[in-house]
C-alpha positions as CSV (number, residue, x, y, z in Angstrom):
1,X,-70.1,12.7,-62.0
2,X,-71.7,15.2,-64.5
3,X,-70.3,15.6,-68.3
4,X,-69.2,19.5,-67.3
5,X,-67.1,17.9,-64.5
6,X,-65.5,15.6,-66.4
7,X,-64.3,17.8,-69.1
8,X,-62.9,20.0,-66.0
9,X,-61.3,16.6,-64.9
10,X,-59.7,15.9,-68.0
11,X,-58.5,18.8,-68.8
12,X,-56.7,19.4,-65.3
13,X,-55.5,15.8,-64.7
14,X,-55.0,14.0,-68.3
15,X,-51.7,14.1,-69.6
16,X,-50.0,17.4,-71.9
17,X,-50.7,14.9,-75.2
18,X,-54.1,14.0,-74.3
19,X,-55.2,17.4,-73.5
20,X,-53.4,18.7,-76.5
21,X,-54.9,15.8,-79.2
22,X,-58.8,16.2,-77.8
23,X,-58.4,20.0,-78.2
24,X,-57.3,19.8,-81.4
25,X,-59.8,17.6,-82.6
26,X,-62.6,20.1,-81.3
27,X,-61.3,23.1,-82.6
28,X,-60.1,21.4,-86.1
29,X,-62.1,23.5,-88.9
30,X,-65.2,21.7,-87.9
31,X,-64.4,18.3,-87.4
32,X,-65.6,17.5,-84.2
33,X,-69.7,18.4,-85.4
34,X,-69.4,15.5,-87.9
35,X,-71.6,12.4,-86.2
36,X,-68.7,9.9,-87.3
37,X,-65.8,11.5,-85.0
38,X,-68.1,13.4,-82.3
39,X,-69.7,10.1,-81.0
40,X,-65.8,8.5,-80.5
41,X,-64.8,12.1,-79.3
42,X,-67.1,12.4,-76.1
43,X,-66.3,8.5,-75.8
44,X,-62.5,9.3,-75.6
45,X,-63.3,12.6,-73.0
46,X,-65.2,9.6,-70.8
47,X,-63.0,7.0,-71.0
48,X,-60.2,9.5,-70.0
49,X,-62.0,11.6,-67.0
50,X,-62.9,7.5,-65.9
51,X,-59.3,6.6,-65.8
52,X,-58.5,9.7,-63.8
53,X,-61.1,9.3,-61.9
54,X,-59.9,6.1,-61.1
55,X,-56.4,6.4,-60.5
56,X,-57.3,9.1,-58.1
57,X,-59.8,7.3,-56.2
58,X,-56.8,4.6,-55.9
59,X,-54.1,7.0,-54.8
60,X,-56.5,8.2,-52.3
61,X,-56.8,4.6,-50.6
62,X,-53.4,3.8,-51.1
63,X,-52.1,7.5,-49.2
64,X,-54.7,6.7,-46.6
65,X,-53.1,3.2,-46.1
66,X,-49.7,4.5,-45.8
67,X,-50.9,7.4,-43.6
68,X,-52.8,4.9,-41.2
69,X,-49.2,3.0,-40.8
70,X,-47.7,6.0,-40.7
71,X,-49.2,6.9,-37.9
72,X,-49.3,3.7,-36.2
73,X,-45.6,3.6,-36.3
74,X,-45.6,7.0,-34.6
75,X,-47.8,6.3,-32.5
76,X,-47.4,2.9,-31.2
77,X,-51.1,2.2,-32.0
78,X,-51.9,-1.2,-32.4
């Protein structure tokens, strides 16, 4: 997954306080240009966009699951 993508990720899927504390930090009179805190900022925006990205890859296998029994109770499948 690209950078771009995982800002979009993040800042559709991360939690209200997340979202608010990374866009304070970029927009913060400057704060985010200096080396010391921009090198741990893009490490926080990938560390979050990975756990979303995770949690939704698991979600996905766990609806499938459910779906798959779902449908074999329906069904009689089996």
């Amino acid at each position: 997954m690209e950078a771009t993508e995982k800002v979009r990720l993040i800042r559709k899927r991360c939690s209200p306080s997340s979202q608010k504390l990374i866009a304070f930090i970029e927009t913060a009179s400057g704060i985010a240009q200096v080396p010391k805190v921009l090198e741990p900022l893009n490490l926080l925006k990938e560390t979050v966009a990975d756990d979303v990205e995770q949690h939704f890859k698991t979600k996905s296998k766990e609806r499938y699951k459910f779906e798959a029994k779902n449908s074999e109770l329906k069904h009689g499948h089996g």
